[in-house]
N, C-alpha and C positions, 0 to 999 in steps of 0.2 A: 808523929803523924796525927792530923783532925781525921777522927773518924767520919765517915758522910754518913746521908740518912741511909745508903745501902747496906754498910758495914754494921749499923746501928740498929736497922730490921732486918736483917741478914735471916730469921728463924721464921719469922711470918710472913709470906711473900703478899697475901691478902692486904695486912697494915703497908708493907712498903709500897706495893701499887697504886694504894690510893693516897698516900703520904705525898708519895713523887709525883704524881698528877695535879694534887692541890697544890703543891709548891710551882709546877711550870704553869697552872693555871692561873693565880696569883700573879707571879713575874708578867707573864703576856698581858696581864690585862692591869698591871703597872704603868710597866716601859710602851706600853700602844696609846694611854690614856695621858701621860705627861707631857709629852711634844707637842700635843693638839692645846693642852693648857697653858702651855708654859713660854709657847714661840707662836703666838697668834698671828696670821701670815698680813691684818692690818701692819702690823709694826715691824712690816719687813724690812730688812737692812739693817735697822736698829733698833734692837730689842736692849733697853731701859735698865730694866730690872731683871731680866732674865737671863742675862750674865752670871750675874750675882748670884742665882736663884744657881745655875750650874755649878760656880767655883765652891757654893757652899756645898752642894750636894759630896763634890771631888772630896773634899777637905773632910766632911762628913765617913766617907766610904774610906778615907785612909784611916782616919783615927778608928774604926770599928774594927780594920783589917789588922792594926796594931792592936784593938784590946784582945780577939778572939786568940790572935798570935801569942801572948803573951797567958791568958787564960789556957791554951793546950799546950802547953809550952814542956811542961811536966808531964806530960802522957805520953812520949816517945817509948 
């Protein structure tokens, strides 16, 4: 089992609160900021490069979701 960051600050609820806030704060203001970059609605219906710019992101998020898998692998 990957521990999360709750499991992980489980002792100090002060650090996990404000741990778990920077992380959803982050994420929201990631995934809100890339769309507007990345599919600019001039080059609607056909976006170019911005395929690309997705499949790598996919291809990107499996190979990290294999390394971490493979790094906690041993912590069961």
């Amino acid at each position: 089992m990957i521990p999360d960051t709750n499991v992980i600050l489980k002792d100090n609820k002060e650090e996990r609160t404000l741990t778990l806030i920077l992380i959803t704060a982050f994420a929201t203001l990631t995934i809100a900021q890339i769309p507007l970059l990345t599919y600019p609605t001039i080059q609607a219906s056909r976006f170019p490069h911005d395929y690309a710019y997705s499949a790598s992101i996919t291809v990107g998020l499996v190979i990290m979701t294999q390394i971490v898998r493979v790094l906690f692998k041993g912590e069961d």
